[in-house]
N, C-alpha and C positions, 0 to 999 in steps of 0.2 A: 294403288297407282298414285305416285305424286301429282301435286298440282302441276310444275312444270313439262311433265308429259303429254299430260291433259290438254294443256294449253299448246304444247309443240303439232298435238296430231290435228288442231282447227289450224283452217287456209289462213296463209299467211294475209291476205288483205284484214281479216277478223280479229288475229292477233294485234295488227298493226293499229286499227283503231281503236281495240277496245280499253286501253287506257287513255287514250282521251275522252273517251264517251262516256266512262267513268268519272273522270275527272270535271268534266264537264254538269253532270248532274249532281255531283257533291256540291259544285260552285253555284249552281241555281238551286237549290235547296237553302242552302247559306244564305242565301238572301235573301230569297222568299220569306226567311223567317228572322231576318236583320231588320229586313223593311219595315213588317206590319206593325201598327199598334196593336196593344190589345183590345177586346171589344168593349164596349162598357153597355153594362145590362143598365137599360131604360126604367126608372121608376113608375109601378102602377098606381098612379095617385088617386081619386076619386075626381065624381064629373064636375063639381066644383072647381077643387085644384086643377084640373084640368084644362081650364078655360084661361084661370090664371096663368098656367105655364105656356099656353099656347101662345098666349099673346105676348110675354115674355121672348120665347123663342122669336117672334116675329122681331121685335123689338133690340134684339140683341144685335150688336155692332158686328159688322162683316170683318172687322180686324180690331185686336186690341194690341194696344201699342207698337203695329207694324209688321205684327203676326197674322198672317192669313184664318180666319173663319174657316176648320176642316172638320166636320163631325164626324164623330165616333160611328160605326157599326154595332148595330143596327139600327137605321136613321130613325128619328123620334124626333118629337116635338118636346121630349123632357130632356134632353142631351145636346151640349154643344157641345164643340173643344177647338181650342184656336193653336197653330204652330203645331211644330212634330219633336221630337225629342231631343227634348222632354214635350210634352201635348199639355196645355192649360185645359180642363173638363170642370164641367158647370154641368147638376142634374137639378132638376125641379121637380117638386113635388112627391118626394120621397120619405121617409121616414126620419121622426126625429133623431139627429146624429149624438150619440153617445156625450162627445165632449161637451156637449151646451149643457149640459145637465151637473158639469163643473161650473161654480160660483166662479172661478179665477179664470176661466177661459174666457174675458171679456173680451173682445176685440176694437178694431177700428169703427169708428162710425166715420163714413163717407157719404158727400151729399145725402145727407138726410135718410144715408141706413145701417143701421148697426149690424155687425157681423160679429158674431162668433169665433173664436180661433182655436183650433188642436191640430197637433206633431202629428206627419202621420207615418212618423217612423225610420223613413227614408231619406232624411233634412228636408222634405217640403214641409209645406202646411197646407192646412183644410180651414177655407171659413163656411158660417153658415149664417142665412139670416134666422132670427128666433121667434122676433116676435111680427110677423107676417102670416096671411094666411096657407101662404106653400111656403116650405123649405128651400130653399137657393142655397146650395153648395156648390164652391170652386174649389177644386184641387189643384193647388198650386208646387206644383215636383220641384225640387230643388233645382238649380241653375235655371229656370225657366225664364226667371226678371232679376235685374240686379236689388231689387226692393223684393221680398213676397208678397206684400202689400200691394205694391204698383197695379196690376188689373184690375182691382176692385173701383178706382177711380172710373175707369173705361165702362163698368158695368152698375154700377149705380144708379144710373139714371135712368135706367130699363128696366131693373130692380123693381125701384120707387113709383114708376108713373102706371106699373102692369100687374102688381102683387100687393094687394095695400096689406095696411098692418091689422092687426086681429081686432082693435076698439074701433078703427078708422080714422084716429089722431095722428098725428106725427110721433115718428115712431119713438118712443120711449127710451128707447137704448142709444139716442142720441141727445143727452143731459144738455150739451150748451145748444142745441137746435143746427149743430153744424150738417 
């Protein structure tokens, strides 16, 4: 029996709606899945970093550069992320990231913290602090800022006053002390 038979011998009200009801749920599905971010898995740092990241998170600015403060799923105290897409994400207390472990991946030092910088593929960038006792990485996704740079101002200074560095000195990886 063909489909159109099929569908001739259901009452004509059932016929009448059931392409929009179709149509309907293809278009909430589609969005449902336009919407969301993806999740980002939380770093299990130790009770140490721990306390560092926590206070960190506290400390972290409800907006960076104009961008609303929106965290990731599932909520933690080692995860931010500011704006939606692209979404700026910051984890703490995480494992050390691959690229710092290149000589030439120097980065920016801002207010008194040095970051780390590697591609992460997709034209953003990743920085990371190195020599701190947590890890602080932002993932900065392409178009996010007209600088990739630019957030790290925003977040340095919560960096600096909640994660010290590994001797307790000023951090090293900032040569002129800027």
């Amino acid at each position: 029996m063909s489909l159109s038979r099929s569908l001739n011998r259901l009452p004509a009200p059932v016929r009448w709606l059931a392409p929009p009801a179709v149509l309907l749920a293809l278009t909430a599905g589609l969005v449902a899945a336009w919407s969301g971010e993806p999740d980002v898995t939380p770093p299990v740092p130790d009770a140490e970093t721990a306390k560092y990241c926590a206070a960190l998170d506290a400390a972290l600015p409800a907006d960076v550069l104009g961008r609303a403060r929106k965290d990731p799923a599932p909520a933690s105290p080692y995860t931010a992320a500011w704006a939606s897409s692209p979404r700026t994400v910051l984890t703490c207390g995480g494992e050390r990231p691959d690229f710092l472990d290149d000589g030439t991946r120097l980065g920016p030092c801002v207010n008194e913290v040095s970051w780390g910088v590697g591609e992460d593929g997709d034209g953003g960038y990743r920085f990371a602090t190195g020599l701190r006792k947590a890890y602080v990485v932002l993932h900065v996704p392409k178009g996010a800022y007209g600088n990739y740079a630019d957030p790290l101002a925003s977040l340095a200074d919560a960096v600096r006053s909640t994660v010290p560095t590994i001797d307790g000195k000023a951090d090293s990886g900032c040569l002129d002390g800027s």
